[in-house]
N, C-alpha and C positions, 0 to 999 in steps of 0.2 A: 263602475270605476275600476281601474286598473289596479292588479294590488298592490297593497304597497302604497296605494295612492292616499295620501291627507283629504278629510273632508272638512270642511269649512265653512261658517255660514256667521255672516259680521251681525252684528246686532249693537244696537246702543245699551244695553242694561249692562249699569256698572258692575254689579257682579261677574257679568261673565270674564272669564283669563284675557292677557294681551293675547295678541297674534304670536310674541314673539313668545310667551310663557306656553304656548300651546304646541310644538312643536316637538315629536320624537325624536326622543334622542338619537336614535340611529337615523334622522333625517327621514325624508321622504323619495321615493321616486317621480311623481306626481304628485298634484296637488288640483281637486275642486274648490271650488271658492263659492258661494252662494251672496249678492249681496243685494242689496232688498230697493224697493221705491223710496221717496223721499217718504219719510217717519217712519219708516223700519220695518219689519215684515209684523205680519197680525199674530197672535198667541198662537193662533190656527195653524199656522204655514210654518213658524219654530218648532211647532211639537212634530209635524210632521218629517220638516227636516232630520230632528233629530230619530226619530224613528227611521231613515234611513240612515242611518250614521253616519249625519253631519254635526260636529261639535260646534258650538258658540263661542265666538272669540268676541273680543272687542280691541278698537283702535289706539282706547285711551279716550279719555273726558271731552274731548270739543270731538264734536256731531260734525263729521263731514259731509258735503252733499251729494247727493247721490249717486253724480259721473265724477266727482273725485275719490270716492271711499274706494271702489274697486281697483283705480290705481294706482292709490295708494298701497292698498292689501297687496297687490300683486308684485310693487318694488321694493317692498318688506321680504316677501316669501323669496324674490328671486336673489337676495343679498341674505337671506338667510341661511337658504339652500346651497345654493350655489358653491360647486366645485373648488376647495382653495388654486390657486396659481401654483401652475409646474414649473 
């Protein structure tokens, strides 16, 4: 990942932070996304994420399906990020 770059990886456990609470403050230049099969990724494939320093965010409470979660994640990040208007 490029530096600078956010790593990311959705998960349903309600513990983990929103997408938006997850977010440096000085913003990111990039951002990875990691987003799983439908039922989520296996304990296996989280720890290993996280051992590359991808952090677990969550959506919020309702489970989206599998080809909606990611673009969702992605129209969050890019309204998050995203440069204000000159």
């Amino acid at each position: 990942a490029p530096d600078g770059a956010l790593k990311l990886i959705l998960v349903t456990d309600p513990d983990a932070p929103l997408l938006k609470n997850a977010l440096p403050a000085g913003g990111a230049t990039a951002a990875w996304l990691l987003s799983g099969p439908e039922g989520d990724f296996s304990p296996d494939e989280i720890t290993a994420a996280r051992a590359a320093g991808f952090a677990p965010v969550s959506l919020g409470p309702l489970i989206l399906r599998a080809d909606t979660a990611p673009v969702t994640a992605l129209a969050i990040l890019n309204h998050l990020l995203a440069a204000p208007d000159k």
